[in-house]
C-alpha positions in Angstrom: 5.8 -230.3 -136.5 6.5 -226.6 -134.9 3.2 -224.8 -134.3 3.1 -221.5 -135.7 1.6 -218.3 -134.4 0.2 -217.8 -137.7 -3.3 -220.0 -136.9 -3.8 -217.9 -133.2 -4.8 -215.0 -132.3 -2.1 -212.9 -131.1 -1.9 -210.6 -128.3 -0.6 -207.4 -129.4 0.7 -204.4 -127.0 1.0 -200.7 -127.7 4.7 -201.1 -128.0 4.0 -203.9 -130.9 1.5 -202.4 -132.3 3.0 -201.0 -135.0 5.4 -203.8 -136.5 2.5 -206.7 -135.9 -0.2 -204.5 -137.4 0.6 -201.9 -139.2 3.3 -203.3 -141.0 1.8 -206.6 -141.7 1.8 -207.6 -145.5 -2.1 -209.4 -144.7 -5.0 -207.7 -143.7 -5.0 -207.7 -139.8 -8.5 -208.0 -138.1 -7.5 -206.2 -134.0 -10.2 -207.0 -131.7 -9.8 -204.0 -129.1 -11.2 -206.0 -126.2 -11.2 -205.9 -122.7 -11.2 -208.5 -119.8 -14.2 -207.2 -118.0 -16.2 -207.2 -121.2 -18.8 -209.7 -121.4 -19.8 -209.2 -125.3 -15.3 -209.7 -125.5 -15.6 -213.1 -124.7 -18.5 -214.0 -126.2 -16.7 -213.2 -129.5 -13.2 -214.8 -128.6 -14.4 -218.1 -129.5 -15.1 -217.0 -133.3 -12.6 -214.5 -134.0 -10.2 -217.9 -133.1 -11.7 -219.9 -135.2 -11.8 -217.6 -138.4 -8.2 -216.8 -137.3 -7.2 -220.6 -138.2 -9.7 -221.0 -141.8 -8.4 -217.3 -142.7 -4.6 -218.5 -142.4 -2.7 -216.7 -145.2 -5.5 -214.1 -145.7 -6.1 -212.7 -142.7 -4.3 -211.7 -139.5 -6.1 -211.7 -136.0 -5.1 -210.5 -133.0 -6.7 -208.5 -130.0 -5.4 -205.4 -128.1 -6.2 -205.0 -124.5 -7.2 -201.8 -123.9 -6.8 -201.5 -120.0 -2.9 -202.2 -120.7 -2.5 -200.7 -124.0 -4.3 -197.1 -123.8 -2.1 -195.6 -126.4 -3.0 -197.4 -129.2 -7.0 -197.5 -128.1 -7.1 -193.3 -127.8 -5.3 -193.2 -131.6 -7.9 -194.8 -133.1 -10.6 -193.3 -131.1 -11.8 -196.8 -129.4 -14.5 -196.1 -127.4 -16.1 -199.4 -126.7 -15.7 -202.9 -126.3 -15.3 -204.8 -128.7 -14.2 -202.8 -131.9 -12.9 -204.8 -134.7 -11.0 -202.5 -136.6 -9.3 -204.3 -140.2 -6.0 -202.5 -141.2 -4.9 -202.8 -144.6 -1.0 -201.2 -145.6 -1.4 -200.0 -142.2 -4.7 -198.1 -142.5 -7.9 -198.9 -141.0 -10.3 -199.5 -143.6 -12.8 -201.1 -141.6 -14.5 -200.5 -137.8 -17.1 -202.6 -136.4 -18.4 -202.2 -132.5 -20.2 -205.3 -130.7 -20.1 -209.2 -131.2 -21.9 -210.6 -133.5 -22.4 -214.6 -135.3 -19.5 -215.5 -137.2 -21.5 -215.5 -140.5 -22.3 -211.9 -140.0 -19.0 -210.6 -139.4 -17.5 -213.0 -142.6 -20.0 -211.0 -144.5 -19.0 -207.8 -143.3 -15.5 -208.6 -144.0 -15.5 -209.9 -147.2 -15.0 -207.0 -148.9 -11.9 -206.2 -146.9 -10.1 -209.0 -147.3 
């Protein structure tokens, strides 16, 4: 059986940006994150995990803003992480800092 990207989260670049996100038929969850960013990694673990229950629902993936400042400065990122949701290729929903799982599935729900 083939694995599929689908279940991951996906690395996105400012040059994919726009086909991967805001193009995307599902909801897409971008984690704006950084490698030197402790809260970033702290919140890896779960944005994976609700990538592979929210299969079909919701698309995750995470922009690295060090390498992609384009896309960051568009959407006015200013810290690490943001979790932006873009829905038809609009951002309907920004949230800044980690947080438990079951907080950010509540403050998603409405959105997706």
């Amino acid at each position: 059986m083939s694995q599929t990207h689908d279940a991951a989260v996906l690395s996105v670049t400012d040059e994919t940006f726009e086909e991967e996100v805001l193009r995307s038929e599902l909801p897409v969850l971008v984690d704006f994150t950084a490698s030197w960013c402790a809260p970033c990694r702290m919140i890896s673990p779960v944005l994976a995990e609700l990538a592979r229950e929210e299969v079909g629902r919701l698309r995750i993936v995470e922009l690295d803003v060090d390498s992609n400042p384009v896309t960051q400065s568009a959407y006015g990122v200013l810290s690490m992480p943001t979790l932006m949701v873009f829905r038809a290729g609009e951002p309907v929903r920004s949230l800044v800092g980690a947080r438990p799982k079951r907080r950010l599935q509540q403050e998603l729900a409405d959105v997706v």
